[in-house]
Structure formats: structure tokens, C-alpha cells
N, C-alpha and C positions, 0 to 999 in steps of 0.2 A: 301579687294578689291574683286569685283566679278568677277567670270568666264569670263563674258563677255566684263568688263572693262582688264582684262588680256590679252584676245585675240584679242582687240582692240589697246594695244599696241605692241604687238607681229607681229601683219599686220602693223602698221602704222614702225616699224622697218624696217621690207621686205622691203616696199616700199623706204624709204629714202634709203637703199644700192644698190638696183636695179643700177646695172652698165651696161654700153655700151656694145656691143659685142667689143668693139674694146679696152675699159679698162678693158673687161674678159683678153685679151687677152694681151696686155701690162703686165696685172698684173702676168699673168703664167708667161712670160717669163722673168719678172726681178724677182719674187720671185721663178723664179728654177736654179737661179744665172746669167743670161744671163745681160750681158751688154745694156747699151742704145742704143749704136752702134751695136750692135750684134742682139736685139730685131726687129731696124729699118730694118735691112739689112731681119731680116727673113718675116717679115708682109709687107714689101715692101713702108715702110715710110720714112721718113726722123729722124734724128735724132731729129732735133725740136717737131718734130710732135710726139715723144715716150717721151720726156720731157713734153710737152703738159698734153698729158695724165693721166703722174705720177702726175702733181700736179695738175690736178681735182681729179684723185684719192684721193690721199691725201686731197683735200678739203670734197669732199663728204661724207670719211669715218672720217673723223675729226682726222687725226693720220700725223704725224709729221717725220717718218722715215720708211727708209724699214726694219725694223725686224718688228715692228711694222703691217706691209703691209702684210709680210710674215705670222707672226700668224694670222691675219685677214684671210688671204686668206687658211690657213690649217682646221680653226675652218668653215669654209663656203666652203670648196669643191673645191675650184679652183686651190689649186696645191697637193700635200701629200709630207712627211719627204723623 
């Protein structure tokens, strides 16, 4: 594979994880343990509305569970151990 064809899917990656400021932000607070109800209450949403979120999360990164969410979000900078 060449150079260019590597960093062709490397961008095309970035792209498809490109998250919302608002699934940045759902995703810190349930992967640094924070409840649905506890997430809603700090972002000033509804509780539906931080369900919502989780599971476009979960669609877009194609992952199934929050451990799952959690390692996603340690290896890409959005929460740390």
C-alpha cells in the first residue's frame, strides 16, 4: 500500500469519528463515571436528550457498550485513566 493511499485512510477515519461538541461532551461525562441523570443535570439537558446522544454515539463509532466508549475516548483524548 502506498503512502498516499495510507494517509487517505487515515483522513477518511478522522472524518467518520468527527463528533458533535455536544457528543464531546456527553461522552467525557459518562466515560469519567457520571450518570445519565447526573450528565443531564450538568450540560443542562434532559435526561432523554443525554440517551439521545449515547446512542448516536454508539452508532457512529460503531461500539456497542460503555467500556467500549470509554477505551475509544482514552485512545482519542477525550477523557484520561
Amino acid at each position: 500500500m502506498k503512502i498516499q493511499q495510507v494517509a487517505a485512510l487515515i483522513q477518511r477515519e478522522r472524518e467518520q469519528h468527527k463528533l458533535t461538541t455536544r457528543q464531546q461532551q456527553v461522552c467525557a461525562f459518562l466515560c469519567g463515571g457520571e450518570t445519565v441523570k447526573g450528565a443531564a443535570l450538568a450540560l443542562g439537558i434532559t435526561d432523554k436528550a443525554v440517551q439521545y446522544h449515547r446512542a448516536a454515539l454508539f452508532r457512529r463509532l460503531r461500539i456497542n457498550d460503555l467500556a467500549t466508549l470509554v477505551k475509544w475516548a482514552i485512545r482519542n483524548g477525550l477523557t484520561t485513566v
